[in-house]
N, C-alpha and C positions, 0 to 999 in steps of 0.2 A: 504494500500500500504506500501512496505516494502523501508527501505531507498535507497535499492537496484534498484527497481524496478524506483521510481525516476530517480536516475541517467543513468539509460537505457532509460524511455522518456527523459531526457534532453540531450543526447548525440546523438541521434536516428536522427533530425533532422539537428544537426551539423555532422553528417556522412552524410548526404544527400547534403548537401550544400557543403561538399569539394567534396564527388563524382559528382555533378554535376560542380564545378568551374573547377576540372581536365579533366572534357570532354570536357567542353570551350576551354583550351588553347590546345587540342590537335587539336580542330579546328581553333584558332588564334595563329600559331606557332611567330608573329611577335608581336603580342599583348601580349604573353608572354614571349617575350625575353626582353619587353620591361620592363614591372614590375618585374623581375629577376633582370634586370639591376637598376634599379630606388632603388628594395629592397635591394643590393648590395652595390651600392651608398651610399645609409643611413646608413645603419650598419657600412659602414669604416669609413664614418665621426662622427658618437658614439662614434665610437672607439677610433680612433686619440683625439678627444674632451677627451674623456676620459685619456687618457695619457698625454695629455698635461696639466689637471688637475694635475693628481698625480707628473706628473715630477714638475709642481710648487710649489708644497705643499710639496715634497721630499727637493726642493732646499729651503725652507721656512725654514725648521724644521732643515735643516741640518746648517744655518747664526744662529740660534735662539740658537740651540746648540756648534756651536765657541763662542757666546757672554756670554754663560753660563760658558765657560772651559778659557772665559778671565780672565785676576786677573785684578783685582778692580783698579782703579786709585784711590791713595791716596792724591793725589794733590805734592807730596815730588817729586822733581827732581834729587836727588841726587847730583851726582857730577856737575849739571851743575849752582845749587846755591853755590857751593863751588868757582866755576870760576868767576861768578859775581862779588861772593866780595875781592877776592883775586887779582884780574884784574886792567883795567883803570880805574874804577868807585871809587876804595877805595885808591888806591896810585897811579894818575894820576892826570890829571889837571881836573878832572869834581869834585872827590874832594876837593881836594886844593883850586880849582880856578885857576883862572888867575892871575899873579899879572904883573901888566906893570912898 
């Protein structure tokens, strides 16, 4: 037998089996509107499942990618440790004190 020949018996009886499922539903037109429907069903909710996967995964990569193009905290304030010490803390009463 040729590899050909195989795939003609294995195909042979799954052409038999849809020609005969399609003569079914043209005698249960309600029994097949039902599994149309049912088939239909599933496949949108794969669907939706499926995009609502990638929109998470989209929204994942795109936080992961701002945290990448953030610049680094160096721990340095700048101008607002210049206010500190130039402030109440270094010529007011919390250094000085109090005196009575």
């Amino acid at each position: 037998m040729s590899f050909f020949e195989d795939i003609g018996d294995f195909f042979e009886p799954v052409g038999e089996y849809i020609s005969d499922f399609s003569e079914w539903m043209g005698k249960n037109p309600v029994a097949a509107d039902f599994i149309k429907g049912a088939a239909g069903a599933g496949l949108s909710y794969y669907a939706q499942k499926e995009a609502q996967e990638n929109a998470l995964q989209l929204e994942q990569r795109r936080y992961e990618n701002s945290l990448a193009k953030a610049p680094a905290s160096n721990g340095n304030y700048g101008s607002h440790n210049a206010s500190l010490t130039s402030g109440l803390l270094s010529k007011g009463v919390f250094k000085k004190g109090v005196s009575s």
